[in-house]
N, C-alpha and C positions, 0 to 999 in steps of 0.2 A: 572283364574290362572292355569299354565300348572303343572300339577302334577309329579312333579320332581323327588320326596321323597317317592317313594310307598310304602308299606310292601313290606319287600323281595330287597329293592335296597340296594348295599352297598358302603359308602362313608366314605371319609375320612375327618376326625376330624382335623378342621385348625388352631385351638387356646384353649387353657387351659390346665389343666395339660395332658389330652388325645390325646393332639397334635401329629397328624405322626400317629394315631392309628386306624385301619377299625372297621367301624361300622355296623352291617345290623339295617335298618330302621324298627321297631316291629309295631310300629305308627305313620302315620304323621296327623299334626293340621294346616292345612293349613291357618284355620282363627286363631288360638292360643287360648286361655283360658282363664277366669276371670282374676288367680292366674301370666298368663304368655301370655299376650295379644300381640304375635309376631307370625310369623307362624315358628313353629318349631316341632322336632319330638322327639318319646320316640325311645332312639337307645341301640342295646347290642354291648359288644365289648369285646375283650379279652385284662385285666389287665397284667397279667401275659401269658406268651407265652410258651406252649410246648418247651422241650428240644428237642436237638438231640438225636436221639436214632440209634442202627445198631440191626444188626440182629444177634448178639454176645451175647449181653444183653438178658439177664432174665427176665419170665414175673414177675417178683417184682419189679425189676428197670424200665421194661419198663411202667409199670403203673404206676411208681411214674415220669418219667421224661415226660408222655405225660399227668399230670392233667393240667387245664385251669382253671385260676381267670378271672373270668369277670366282667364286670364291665358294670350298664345301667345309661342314663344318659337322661335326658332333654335338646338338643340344638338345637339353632336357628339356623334357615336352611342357614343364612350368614356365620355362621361357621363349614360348612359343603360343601365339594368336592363332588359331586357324580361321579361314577366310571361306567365304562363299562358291571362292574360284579353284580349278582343277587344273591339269597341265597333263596330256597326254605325255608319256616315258617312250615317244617313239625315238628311238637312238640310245636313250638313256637306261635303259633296264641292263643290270650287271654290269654298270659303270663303276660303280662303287662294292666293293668286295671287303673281306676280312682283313687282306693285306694292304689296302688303301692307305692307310695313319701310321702302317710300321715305319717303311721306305719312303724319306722324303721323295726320291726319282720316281717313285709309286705313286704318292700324290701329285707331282707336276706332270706326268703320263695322264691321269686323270682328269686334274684341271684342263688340262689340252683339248681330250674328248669334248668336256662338257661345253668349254667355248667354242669350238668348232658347231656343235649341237645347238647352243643359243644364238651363236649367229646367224644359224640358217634361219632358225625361226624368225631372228628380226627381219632381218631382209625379203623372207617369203609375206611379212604381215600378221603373220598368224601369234595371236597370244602377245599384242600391244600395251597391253595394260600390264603386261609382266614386267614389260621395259620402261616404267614410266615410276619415278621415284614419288612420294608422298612429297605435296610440298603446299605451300599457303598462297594463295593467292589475294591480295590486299589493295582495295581500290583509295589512291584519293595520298595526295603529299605537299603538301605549300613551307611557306617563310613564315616563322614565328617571330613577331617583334615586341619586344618586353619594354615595357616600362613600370620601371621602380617606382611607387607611392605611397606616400605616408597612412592612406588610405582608398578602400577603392572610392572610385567617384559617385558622389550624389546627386541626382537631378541637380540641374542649376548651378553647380560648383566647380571651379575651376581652379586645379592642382599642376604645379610646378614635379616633372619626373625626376627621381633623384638618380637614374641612372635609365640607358637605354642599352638592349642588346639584341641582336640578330642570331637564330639560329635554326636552323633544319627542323621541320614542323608536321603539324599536320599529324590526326587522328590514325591514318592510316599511315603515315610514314614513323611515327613513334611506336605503333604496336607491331609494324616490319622489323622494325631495328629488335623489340623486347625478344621476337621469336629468335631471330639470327644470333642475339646474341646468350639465348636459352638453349641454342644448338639446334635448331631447327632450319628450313629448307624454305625461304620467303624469297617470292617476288611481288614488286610493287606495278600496279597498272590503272594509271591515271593520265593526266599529264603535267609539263611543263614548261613553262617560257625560256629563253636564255638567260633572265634572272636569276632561273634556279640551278644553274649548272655546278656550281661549288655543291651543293646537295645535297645532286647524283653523285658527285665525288665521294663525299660522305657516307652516302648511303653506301655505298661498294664496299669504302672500310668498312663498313661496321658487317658487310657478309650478306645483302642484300641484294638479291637482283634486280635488276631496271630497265632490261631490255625488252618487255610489255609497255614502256611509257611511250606516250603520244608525244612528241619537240611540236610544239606552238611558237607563232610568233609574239601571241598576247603574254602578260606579264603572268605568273604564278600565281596561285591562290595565297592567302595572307591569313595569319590572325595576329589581330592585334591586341595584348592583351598586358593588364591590367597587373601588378604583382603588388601586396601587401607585406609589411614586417612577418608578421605571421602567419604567411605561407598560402593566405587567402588568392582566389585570382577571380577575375571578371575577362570574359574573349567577345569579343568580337569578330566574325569570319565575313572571307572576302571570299568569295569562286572562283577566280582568276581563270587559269588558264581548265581549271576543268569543268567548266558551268559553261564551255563555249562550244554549241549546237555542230557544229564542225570537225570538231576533236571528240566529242561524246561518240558520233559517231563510230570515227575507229577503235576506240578503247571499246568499245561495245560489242565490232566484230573480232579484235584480237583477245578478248575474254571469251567469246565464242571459240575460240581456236585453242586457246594457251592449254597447258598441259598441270595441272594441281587435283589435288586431292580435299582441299580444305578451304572454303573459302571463309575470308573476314571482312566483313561491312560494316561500315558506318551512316552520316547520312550526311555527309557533306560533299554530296558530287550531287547531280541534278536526276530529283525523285524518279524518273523515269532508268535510268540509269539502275540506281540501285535496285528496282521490281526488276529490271532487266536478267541486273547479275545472280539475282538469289532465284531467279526463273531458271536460267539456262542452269544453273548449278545443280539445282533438284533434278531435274530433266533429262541432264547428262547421262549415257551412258559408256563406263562403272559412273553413278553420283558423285557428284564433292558432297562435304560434309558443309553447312554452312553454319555461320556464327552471325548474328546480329547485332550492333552495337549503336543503338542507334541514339547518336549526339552531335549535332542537337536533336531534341525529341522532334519526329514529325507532328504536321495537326494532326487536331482529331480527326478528319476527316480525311486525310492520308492513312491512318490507324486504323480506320475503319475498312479499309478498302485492301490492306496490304496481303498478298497471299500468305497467311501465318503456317500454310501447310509447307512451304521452301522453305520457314526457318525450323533449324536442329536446335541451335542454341542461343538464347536471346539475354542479352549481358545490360542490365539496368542499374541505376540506383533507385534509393527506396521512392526519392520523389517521381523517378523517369517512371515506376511501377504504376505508381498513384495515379500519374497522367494517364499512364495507357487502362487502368481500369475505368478512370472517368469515361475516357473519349468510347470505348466497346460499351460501357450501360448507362452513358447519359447521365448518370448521377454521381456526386462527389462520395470519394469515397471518406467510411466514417471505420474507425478501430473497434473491435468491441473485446468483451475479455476472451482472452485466449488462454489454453493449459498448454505449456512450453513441454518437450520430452523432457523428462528426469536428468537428464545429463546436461540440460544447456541452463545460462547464470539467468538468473530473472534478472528481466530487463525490459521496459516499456517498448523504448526502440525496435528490439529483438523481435520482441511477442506481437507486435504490430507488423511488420516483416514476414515474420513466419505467416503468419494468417492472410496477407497481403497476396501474395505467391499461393497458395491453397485456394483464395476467391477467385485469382485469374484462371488456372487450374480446371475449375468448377464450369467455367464459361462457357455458354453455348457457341458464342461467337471464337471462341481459341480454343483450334484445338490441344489436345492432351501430349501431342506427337513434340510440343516444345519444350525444353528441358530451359530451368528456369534459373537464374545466377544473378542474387541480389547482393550489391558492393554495399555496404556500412560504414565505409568510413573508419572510425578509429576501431568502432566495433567488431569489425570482420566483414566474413560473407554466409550468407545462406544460399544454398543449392538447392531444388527442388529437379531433382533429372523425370525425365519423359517416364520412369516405366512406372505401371500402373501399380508396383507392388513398393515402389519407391519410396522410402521413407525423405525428410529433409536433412541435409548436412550440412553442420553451423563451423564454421570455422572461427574462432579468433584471430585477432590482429594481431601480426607481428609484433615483439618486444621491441622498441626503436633506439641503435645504438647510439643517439644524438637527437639535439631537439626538432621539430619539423620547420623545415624552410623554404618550403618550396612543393603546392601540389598539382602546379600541372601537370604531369606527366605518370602520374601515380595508377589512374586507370585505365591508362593505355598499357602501361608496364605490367598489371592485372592481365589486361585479355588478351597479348601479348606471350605470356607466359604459359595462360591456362590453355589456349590452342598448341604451345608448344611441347607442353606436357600431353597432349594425345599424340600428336606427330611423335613424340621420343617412344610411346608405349607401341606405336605401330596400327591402334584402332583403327580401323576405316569406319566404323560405328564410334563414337566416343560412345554412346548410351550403352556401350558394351563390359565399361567399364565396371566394376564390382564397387560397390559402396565406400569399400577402404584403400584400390585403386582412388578411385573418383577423390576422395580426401586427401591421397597424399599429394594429387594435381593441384586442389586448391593449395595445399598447405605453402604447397613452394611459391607460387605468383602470389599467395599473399605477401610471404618474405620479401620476394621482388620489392613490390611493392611499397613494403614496409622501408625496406633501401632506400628506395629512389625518394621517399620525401623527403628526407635529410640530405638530399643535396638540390643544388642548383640545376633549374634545365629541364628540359621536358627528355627528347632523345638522350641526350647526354645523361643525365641523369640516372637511365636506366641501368643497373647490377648486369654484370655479366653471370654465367651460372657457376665459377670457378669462386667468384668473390661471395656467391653464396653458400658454400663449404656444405654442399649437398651432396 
């Protein structure tokens, strides 16, 4: 057996309540134990996670916001990620013994050790990235304003709203809310005006952090946007307070700073901004993982120029595809026949799709290193991930408990979700993921998804993960 699980390797924790949480491996039992006849290991890990501290603060505060709960545990080595990083055992070797798990005073003796040990380490510096939790970081939040329509509007026509409503908006603030509330670790970094202060309030409920936001004086970003009987929508987007040369600014050096593992963009803050964030992201050292979501589609000739090697994962519909193979080869693109694998429904849609994702794939100009995630609509999604031996995974569409009524918010609650389903597995790689991992992530932000059109509201709208009975 290849000895995976060393002392001193550190991995991530893929299920239980420690889920999402790094581990360094004290012991591993490759043949397992009487008591626990599986190969698994005795791991430490941090319960509780240092605060933010600056160099303002007092040493009182800074010794009470840099203590560590930690936390040692017995798991099998199936639920457990191993990582690229190591963790010297100076202090820790023969912390954990045979009799660790009999005597609870035996494990609280222990725990002591081991946070005395991890403390030092924060405080000396060394082994930062141990102390720093997987979290999202999500640029870009405004004021959604609805108006009800019998229809959306046609050139030259002018329609009476049959109802108006305000509420917490924004590409990036509705797919903040989907992760927080798929149990995930999101902060929002954008800005906003004193218009948007109810929100921020918002936003907090729903488990969102917002203390990366830039306060402006200018009014919020907007979309104003369009609703049909039939669940149809038309937007309209304002930049408000984050399209202001001023404020780009600091959100551009506090993304530089801020502390995530996973970044999610869209393209509604100003184009420089965004090559900004998906720059420092790559660049970073550990990297974030980044996600691309780009709505509305940039030009072509933004397309053409955007560093495609910062994006990980780039989240389209079939049209926003189409767009980006025109603008990379100058020519419209055209379907031709395609053989679907055995297992997926014949379907125009589909086989167009499929094939669509394989010619961007193909392109000299993109490279192979982007993992490819095309939304369909009622149909589902297709996946095409980064690795070369990659097959595509089709997902179907949720069964919908009710009729649809509403889809703004449906594919924000998508990528939302499918970012939170790597944060819950602990990947620092999503492409790490195995093919039937990788499906069960889509399987659930489809459901999401499939939720949130049956009701009213973009953020509101979105399922928590309890109401998904997953």
């Amino acid at each position: 057996m290849v000895r995976v699980y060393k002392p001193g390797k550190v991995a991530i924790v893929l299920a239980g309540r420690q889920a999402g949480k790094k581990v360094v491996v004290i012991k591993q039992l490759d043949e397992g134990t009487k008591e626990r006849p599986y190969p698994h290991a005795i791991v430490a890990g941090v319960e509780r996670y240092p605060l933010k501290v600056t160099k303002r603060m007092g040493a009182k505060k800074l010794a009470k916001r840099s203590k560590v709960k930690p936390f040692i545990k017995s798991i099998n080595y199936s639920h457990l990620f191993p990582t690229r990083y190591a963790l010297e055992l100076e202090g820790l070797k023969g912390i954990v013994g045979a009799d660790t798990f009999k005597e609870p005073s035996q494990r609280e003796d222990t725990k002591k050790q081991i946070k005395k040990q991890l403390e030092e380490r924060y405080t000396s510096g060394k082994n930062k990235w141990f102390f720093t939790q997987l979290r999202t970081l999500i640029c870009k939040l405004d004021i959604d304003e609805f108006f009800h329509v019998p229809n959306i509007v046609n050139p030259g026509q002018t329609l009476s709203s049959t109802k108006f409503e305000r509420r917490a908006g924004g590409k990036g603030a509705n797919q903040a809310v989907a992760i927080a509330k798929a149990g995930g670790r999101v902060a929002l970094c954008g800005a906003a005006g004193p218009d948007g202060q109810w929100m921020l309030d918002d936003m907090k409920k729903a488990g969102v952090q917002v203390e990366e936001l830039v306060p402006t004086e200018g009014p919020t970003g907007r979309a104003i946007i369009q609703l049909s009987p039939d669940g149809e929508n038309s937007i309209v987007l304002l930049g408000g307070a984050n399209t202001e040369p001023s404020t780009q600014s600091t959100c551009d050096t506090r993304l530089s700073s801020a502390s995530y593992t996973h970044l999610l963009v869209q393209n509604e803050i100003p184009w420089a901004s965004t090559l900004h964030a998906l720059q420092t992201s790559h660049t970073r050292s550990p990297r974030a993982w980044t996600f691309f979501n780009p709505s509305p589609m940039p030009s072509r000739d933004q397309l053409r120029v955007l560093p495609w090697d910062a994006v990980d994962w780039l989240i389209v519909n079939e049209g926003e595809a189409e767009e980006l193979y025109t603008a990379l080869t100058d020519k419209e693109y055209t379907a031709t026949r395609v053989v679907l694998p055995p297992n997926w429904p014949s379907n125009t849609t589909l086989a167009g799709a499929h094939l669509l994702l394989h010619c961007l794939r193909d392109l000299d100009s993109f490279p192979s290193t982007v993992s490819l995630v095309c939304t369909l609509g009622s149909l589902g999604v297709v996946v095409l991930p980064a690795r070369t031996d990659a097959e595509a995974i089709y997902v179907p569409a949720a069964k919908l408990a009710g009729p649809v009524v509403d889809t703004t918010g449906a594919g924000d609650c998508f990528a939302g979700y499918l970012v939170a389903g790597f944060l819950e597995r602990g990947h620092q790689d999503p492409v790490g993921l195995s093919a039937a991992e990788l499906e069960g992530v889509v399987k659930v932000a489809v459901k999401a998804a499939g939720m949130c059109v049956t009701r009213h509201g973009a953020s509101g709208s979105i399922p928590s993960r309890r109401e998904l009975n997953i």
